[in-house]
N, C-alpha and C positions, 0 to 999 in steps of 0.2 A: 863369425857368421855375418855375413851383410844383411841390412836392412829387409829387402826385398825378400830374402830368404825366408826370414822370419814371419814376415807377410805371407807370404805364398806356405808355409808351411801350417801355421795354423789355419790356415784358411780351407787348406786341403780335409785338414783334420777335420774342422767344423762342417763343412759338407757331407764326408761318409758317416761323421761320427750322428749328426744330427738333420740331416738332410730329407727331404722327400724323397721319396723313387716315383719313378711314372711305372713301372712295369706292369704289364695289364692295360694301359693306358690307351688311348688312340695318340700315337704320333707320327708326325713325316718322316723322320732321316729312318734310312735303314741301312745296314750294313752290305758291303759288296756282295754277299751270300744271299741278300734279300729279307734275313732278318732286322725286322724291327730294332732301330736304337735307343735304348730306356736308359734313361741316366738317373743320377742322384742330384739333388738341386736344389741350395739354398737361394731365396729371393730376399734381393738388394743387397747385396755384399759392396761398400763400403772401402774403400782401400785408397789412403794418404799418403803420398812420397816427398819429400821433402827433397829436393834435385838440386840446393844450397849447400848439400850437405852430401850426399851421395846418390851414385846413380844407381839407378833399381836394377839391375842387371842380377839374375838366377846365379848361383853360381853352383848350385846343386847338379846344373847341366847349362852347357853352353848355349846360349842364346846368341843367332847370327846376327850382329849388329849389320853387317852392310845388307846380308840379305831383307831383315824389316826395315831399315830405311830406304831401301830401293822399292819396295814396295811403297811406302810411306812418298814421296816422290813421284811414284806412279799415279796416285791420287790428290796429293795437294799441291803438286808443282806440273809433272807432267798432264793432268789432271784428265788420264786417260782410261778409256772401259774393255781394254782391248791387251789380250794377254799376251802379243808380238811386243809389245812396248814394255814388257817386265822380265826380269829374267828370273827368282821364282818358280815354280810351278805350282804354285799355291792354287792360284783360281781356275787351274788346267778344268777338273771335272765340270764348273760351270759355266765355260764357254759353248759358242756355238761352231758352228764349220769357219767360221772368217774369223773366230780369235773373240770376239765381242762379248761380254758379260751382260749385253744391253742397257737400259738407263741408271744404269746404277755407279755407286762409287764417283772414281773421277769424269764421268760424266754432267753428274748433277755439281760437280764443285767449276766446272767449266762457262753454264750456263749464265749469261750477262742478266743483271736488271738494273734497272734506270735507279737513279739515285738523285738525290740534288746536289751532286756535286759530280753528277756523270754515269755512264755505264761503266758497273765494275760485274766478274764477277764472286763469289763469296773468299774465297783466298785475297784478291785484291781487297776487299771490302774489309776483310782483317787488319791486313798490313795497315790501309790507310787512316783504319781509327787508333789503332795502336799509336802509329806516329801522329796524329793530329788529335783525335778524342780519346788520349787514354783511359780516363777517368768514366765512360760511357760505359753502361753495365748494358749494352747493349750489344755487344762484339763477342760475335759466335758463328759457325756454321751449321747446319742442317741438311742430310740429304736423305730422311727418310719422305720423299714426295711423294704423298697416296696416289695422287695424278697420273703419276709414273712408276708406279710400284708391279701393275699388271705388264711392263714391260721389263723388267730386273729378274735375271736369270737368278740371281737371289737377293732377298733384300738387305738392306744392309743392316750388320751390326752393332758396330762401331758408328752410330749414326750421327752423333754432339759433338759439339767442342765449345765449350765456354771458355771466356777469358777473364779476366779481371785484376786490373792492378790497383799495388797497394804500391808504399811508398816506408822504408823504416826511415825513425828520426835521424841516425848516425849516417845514414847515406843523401849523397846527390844523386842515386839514381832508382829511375822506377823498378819496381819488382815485378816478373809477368806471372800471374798463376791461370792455373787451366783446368778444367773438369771435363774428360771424357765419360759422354753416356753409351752407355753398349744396352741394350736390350738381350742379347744372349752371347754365352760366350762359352768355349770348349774346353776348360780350365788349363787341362795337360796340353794341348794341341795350341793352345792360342793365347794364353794367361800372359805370359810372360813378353812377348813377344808383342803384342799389344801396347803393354808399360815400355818397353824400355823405345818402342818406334813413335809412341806420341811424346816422351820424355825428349828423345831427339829435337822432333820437332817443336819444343816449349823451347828448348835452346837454342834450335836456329831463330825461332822469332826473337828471343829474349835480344841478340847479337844481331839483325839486324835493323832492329828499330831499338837498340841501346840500349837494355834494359838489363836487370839480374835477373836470374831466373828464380821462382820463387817454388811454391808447393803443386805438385801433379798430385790430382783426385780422380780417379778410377771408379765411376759408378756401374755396378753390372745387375740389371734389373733379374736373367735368371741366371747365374751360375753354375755351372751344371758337371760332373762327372760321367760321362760314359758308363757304361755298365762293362765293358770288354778294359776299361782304361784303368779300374780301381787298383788292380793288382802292378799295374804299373807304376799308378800313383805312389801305394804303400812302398813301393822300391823305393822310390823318388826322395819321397821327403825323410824317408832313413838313412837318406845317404851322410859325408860328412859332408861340413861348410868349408867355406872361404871368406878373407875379408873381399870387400867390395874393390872392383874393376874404376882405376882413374878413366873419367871419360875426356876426348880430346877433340874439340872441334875447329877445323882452320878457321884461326882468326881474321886471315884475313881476307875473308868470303863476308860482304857486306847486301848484298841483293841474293834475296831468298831466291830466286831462281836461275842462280849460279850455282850452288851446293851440289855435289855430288858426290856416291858413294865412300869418293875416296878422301872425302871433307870428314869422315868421322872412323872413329878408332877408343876401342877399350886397349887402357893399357894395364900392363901385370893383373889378368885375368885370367884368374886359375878355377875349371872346374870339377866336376865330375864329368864321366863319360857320357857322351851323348845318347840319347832312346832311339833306335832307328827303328823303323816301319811301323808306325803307330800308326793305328789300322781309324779310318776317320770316316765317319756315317756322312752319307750327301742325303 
């Protein structure tokens, strides 16, 4: 069983097993029928990946490595809001007629601000302290912008990214670690997929500003199971395991925005069968 598995398995458990329900509840997402989506939901769930050690890849079911990194790239390198630029169909439902998600996502990561040391904007602002301030606890992004929130066909998620490096004694080089903040997240639809696309991107930064790569922390403020997805779930994490997928990043891609899809690769990645049509509340 790989790491992630294990994660993602009690995790599932600890949700139906101990979770809230909204049902009865006032909330937004409804289902394509128009019914109401009521899920089950633990708050602040907690989840540590250690990426020195193995990569969090599901193996209970196949996770599309190129497909979240292309996505992943669509935001932090192509740093676009516009679903002609992804291939994906993920953000298909909350587009508008011209492809556009509005100001959200790689929009807000696009946006320059004046610095003293120049206009960057938050991607660059990364890269640059990594390689010159690594030690600064102050190297993060942000695009939940309330400013710009009533124009985001939906807001975002996946909203954080903290960095912070350490340093072990046995080594000459720095360690990069990361904490993603999600404010909500669709466990079965987006758990997995999530981890293994900012795991990605912990190791491209780690490779191009020199670094090891160190622990990914996953913070998800609601957690949540669908109410149509449970019985899915319970499939799921009955299924059997696998050990963990080597992960393969070309070495010799040194500028974050040179990397592409075909810059990354799980090798001898064995899983269970994929869930098609997992029915997803807008």
């Amino acid at each position: 069983m790989s790491y992630a598995d294990q994660v993602f398995i009690n995790m599932c458990r600890d949700i139906i097993d101990n979770g809230t329900s909204t049902e009865g509840e006032k909330v937004r997402p409804k289902w394509e029928d128009g019914t109401p989506a009521y899920t089950i939901k633990k708050f602040a769930v907690v989840n540590r990946y250690d990426l020195s050690k193995e990569f969090p890849a599901l193996t209970l079911r196949k996770t599309g490595i190129k497909s979240c990194t292309d996505e992943l790239l669509w935001i932090w390198q192509r740093k676009s809001n516009n679903i002609h630029d992804l291939k994906p169909h993920i953000w298909d439902s909350w587009a508008d007629e011209d492809g556009s998600i509005g100001k959200a996502y790689g929009y807000q990561m696009q946006v320059k601000h004046q610095y003293r040391e120049g206009m960057m904007d938050q991607v660059d602002r990364v890269i640059y302290d990594l390689k010159h301030n690594p030690y600064s606890r102050r190297i993060l992004t942000n695009i939940y912008v309330h400013q710009d929130l009533h124009e985001m066909n939906l807001y975002p998620c996946a909203y954080s990214m903290t960095f912070n490096v350490t340093k072990k004694p046995d080594s000459e080089k720095l360690v990069l670690n990361g904490i993603l903040n999600q404010r909500s997240q669709d466990v079965l639809a987006a758990n997995n997929w999530n981890v293994c696309q900012y795991s990605v991107l912990m190791h491209m930064l780690a490779q191009v500003c020199d670094m090891q790569v160190g622990e990914f922390v996953h913070v998800i403020a609601d957690a949540h199971i669908y109410d149509r997805h449970i019985p899915l779930v319970e499939e799921l994490i009955g299924r059997e395991t696998y050990e963990a997928p080597k992960f393969w990043l070309n070495p010799e891609v040194k500028d974050f925005y040179e990397f592409t899809t075909d810059d990354v690769k799980l090798i001898d990645y064995v899983t269970g069968p994929q869930i098609k049509d997992i029915p997803i509340a807008v």
